[in-house]
C-alpha positions in Angstrom: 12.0 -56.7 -44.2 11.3 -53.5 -46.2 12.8 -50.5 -45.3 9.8 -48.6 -43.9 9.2 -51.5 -41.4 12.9 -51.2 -40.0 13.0 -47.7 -39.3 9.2 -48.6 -37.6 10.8 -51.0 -35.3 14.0 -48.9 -34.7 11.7 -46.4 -33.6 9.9 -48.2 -31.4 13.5 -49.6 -29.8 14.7 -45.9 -29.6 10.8 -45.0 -27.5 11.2 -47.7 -25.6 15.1 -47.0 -24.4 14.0 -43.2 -23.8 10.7 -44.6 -21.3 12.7 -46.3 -19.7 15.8 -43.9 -19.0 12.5 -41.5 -18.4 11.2 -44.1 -15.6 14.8 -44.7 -14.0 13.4 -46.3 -10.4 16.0 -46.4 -7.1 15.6 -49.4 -5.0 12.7 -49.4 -2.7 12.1 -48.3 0.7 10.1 -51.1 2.7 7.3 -49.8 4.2 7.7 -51.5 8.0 11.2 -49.8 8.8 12.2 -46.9 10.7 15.3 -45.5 9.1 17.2 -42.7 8.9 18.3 -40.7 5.5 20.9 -38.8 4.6 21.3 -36.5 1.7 24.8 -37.0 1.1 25.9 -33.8 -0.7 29.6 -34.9 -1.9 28.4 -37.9 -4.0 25.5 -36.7 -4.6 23.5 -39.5 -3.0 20.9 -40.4 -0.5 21.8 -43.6 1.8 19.0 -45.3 3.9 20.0 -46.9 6.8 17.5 -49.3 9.1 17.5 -48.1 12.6 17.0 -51.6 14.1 19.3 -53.2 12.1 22.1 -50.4 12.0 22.9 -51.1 8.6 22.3 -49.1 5.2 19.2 -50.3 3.3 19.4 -49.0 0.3 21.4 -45.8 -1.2 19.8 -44.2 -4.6 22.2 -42.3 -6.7 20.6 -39.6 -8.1 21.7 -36.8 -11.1 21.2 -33.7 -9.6 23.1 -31.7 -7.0 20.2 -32.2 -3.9 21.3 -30.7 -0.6 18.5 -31.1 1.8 14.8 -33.2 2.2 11.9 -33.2 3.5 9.4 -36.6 4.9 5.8 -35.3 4.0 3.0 -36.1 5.9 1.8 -39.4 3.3 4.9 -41.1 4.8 6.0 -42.1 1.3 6.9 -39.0 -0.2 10.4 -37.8 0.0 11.2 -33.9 -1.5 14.4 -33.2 -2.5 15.9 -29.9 -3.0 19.0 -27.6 -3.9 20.1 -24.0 -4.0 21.5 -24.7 -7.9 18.1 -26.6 -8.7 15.4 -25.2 -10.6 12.7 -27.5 -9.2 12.2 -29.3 -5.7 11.6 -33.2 -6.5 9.2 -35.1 -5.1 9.9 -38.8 -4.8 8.0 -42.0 -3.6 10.3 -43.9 -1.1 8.0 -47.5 -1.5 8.5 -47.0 -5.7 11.7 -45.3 -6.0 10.7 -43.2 -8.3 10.1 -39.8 -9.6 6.4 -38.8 -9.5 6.4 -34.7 -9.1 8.5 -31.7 -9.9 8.1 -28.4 -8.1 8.9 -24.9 -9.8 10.9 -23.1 -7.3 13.9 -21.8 -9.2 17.2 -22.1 -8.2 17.9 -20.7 -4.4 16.6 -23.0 -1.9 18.3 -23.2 0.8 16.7 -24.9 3.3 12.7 -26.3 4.0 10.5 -27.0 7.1 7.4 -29.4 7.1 5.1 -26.8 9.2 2.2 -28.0 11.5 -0.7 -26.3 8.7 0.9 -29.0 6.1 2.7 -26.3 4.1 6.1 -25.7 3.4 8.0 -23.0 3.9 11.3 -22.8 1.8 14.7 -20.3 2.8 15.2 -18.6 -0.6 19.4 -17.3 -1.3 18.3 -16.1 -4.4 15.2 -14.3 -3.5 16.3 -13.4 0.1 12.6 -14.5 1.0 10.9 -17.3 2.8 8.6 -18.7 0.0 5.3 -21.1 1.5 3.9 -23.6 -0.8 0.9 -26.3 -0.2 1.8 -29.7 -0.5 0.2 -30.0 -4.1 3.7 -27.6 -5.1 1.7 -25.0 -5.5 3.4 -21.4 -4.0 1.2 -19.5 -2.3 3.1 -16.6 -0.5 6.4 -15.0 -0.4 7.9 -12.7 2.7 10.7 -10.6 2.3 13.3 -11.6 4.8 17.2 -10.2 5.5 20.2 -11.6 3.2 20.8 -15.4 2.8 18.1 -16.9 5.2 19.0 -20.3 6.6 17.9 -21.5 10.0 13.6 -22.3 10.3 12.4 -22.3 13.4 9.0 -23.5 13.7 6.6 -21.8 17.3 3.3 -23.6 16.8 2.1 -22.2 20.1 2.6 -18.9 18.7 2.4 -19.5 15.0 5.5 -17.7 14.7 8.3 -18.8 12.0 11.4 -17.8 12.9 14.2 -16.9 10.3 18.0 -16.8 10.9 20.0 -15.5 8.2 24.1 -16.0 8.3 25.1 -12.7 7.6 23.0 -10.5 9.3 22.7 -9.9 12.9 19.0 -10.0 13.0 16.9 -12.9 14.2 14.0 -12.3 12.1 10.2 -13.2 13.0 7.0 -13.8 10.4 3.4 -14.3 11.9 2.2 -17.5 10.5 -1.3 -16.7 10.2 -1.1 -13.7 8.1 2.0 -14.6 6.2 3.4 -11.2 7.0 6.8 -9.9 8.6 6.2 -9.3 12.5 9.0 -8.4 14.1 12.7 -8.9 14.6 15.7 -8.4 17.1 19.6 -8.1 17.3 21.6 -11.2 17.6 25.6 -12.0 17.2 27.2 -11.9 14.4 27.7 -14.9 11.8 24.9 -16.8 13.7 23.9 -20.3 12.6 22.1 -23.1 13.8 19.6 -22.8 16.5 17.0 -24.4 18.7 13.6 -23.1 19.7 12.6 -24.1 23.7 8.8 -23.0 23.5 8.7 -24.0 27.1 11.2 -22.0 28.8 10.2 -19.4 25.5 14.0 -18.9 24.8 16.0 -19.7 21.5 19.5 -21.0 21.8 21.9 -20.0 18.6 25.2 -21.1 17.7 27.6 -19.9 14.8 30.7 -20.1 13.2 32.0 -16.7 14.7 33.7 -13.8 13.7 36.8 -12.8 12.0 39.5 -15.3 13.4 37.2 -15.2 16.5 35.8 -18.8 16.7 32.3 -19.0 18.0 32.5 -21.0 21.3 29.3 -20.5 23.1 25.4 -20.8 22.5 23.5 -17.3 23.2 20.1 -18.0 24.9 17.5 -14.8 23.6 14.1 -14.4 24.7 12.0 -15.2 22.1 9.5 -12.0 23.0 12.2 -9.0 24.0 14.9 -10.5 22.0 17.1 -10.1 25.4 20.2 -12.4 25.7 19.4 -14.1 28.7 22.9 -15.7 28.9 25.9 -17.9 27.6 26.5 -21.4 27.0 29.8 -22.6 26.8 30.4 -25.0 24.2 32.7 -26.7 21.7 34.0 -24.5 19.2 31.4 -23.5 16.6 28.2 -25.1 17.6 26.1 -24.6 14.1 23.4 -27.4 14.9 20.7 -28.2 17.3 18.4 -31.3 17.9 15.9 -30.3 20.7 14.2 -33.3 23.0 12.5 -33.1 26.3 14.4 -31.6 28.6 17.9 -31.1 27.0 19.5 -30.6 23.3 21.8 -32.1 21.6 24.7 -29.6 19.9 26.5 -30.5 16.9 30.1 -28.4 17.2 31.4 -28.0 13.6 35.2 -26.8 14.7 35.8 -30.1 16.7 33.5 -32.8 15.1 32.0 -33.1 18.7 28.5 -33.6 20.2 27.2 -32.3 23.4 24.1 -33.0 25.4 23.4 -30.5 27.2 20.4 -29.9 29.8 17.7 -26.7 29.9 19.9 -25.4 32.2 23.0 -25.3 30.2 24.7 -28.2 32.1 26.9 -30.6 29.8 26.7 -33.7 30.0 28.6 -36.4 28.4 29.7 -36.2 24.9 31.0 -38.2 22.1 32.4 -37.7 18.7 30.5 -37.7 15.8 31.1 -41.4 14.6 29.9 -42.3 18.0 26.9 -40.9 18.1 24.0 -43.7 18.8 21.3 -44.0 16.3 18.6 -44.0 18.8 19.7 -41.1 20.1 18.2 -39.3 17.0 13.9 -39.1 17.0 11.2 -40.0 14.7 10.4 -37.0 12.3 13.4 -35.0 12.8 16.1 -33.7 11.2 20.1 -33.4 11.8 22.7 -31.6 10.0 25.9 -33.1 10.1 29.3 -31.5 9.1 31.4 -34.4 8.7 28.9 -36.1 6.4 28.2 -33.2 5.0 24.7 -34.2 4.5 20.7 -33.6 6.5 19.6 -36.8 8.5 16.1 -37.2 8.5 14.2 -39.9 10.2 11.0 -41.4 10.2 
């Protein structure tokens, strides 16, 4: 073999090695399940578990530090994000594989799937809530208080509400006009929070104050801003998943969680190993703080 034909070959060897490292595909997410998906911070992976069977499906193991996802409306496309991350990756679950980057620059915090099909992305860096249309595209920016978290979604009143951790101010954007609206006075070192459109209230939990530990949920009126009252709860309650008539409360400080009705009646709870997967809905997401990791289900 002359030499011009084995460097020809060893470059073709070395194209193919790099397509393929390029192409690296995770094991495949069947179509016909429901399952639930956590981004699992720690080891930087993201298991899969089949609801009916209550057992993993598959776990990908990615390269990048991913701390939160979103299910968009195709039902095969997975977006991954993180606040060291230059871009938001889009994935397809039935391929397991990459197949679209989004620019966002590092700073996201946090994402919400809005009923108009757009995003709307909790900037640390930026300190703004950043909406982009589901071809990545960004298409506005808002202004919002320091270190924006919580996304709170009103669809009757095409409202987005913002909660940032270290300011007390509940913060308010008009969806419509992708402008600022409003805001009011909350507790300090607020966090996690659930929006009842029905009752129009929001319930927020936190981490508390000082050595003060947070131990109750503060109900506001979502049109004064007037705390209508307190829950009491399990020491920091920083996460909410809202269903018909009552909410379930994640309480960071004692790995606990509470179901607790409109009225602020607890009922039984459980600790977090415990907790029944069909307790969790379709389309919804759950922070937990032993995991460390954003459960997602669809």
């Amino acid at each position: 073999m002359s030499k011009n034909k084995y460097w020809f070959f060893l470059l073709l060897i070395i194209a193919a090695f790099l397509t393929s490292c390029s192409e690296k595909r995770q094991p495949a997410i069947p179509e016909d399940i429901t399952f639930a998906a956590t981004v699992n911070i720690k080891d930087m992976t993201i298991s899969y578990v089949d609801l009916a069977k209550k057992e993993m499906a598959a776990e990908w193991i990615m390269e990048k530090p991913y701390t939160g996802a979103l299910i968009l409306p195709d039902n095969d496309s997975i977006l991954l994000y993180g606040k060291q991350l230059e871009t938001a990756d889009q994935y397809s679950l039935k391929e397991g594989k990459l197949i679209d980057s989004w620019e966002t620059g590092e700073g996201i915090v946090n994402g919400i799937l809005l009923d108009t099909n757009e995003i709307a992305f909790a900037d640390q860096n930026l300190n703004k809530i950043r909406f982009f249309n589901l071809n990545g595209e960004e298409e506005k920016q808002v202004e919002t208080e320091r270190d924006p978290l919580t996304l709170l979604e009103s669809s009757a009143e095409k409202k987005l509400f913002v909660l940032s951790f270290n300011h007390e101010k509940l913060g308010i954007i008009d969806l419509e006009s992708k402008a600022k609206s409003g805001e009011f006075t909350i507790h300090p070192s607020a966090a996690g929070a659930w929006l009842n459109e029905k009752s129009g209230e929001i319930w927020i939990g936190g981490h508390g104050e000082g050595v003060e530990i947070e131990q109750n949920i503060h109900v506001y009126n979502t049109e004064t801003g007037e705390l209508k009252k307190r829950i009491k709860a399990a020491s920091m309650p920083i996460n909410f998943l809202g269903q018909e008539n009552h909410v379930y409360v994640l309480s960071h400080g004692s790995n606990m969680l509470y179901k607790i009705n409109e009225s602020g009646k607890k009922l039984p709870l459980y600790r977090l190993q415990q907790i029944p997967l069909k307790w969790l809905l379709q389309k919804i997401y759950f922070w937990s703080p032993v995991m460390t990791a954003m459960i997602y289900i669809y």
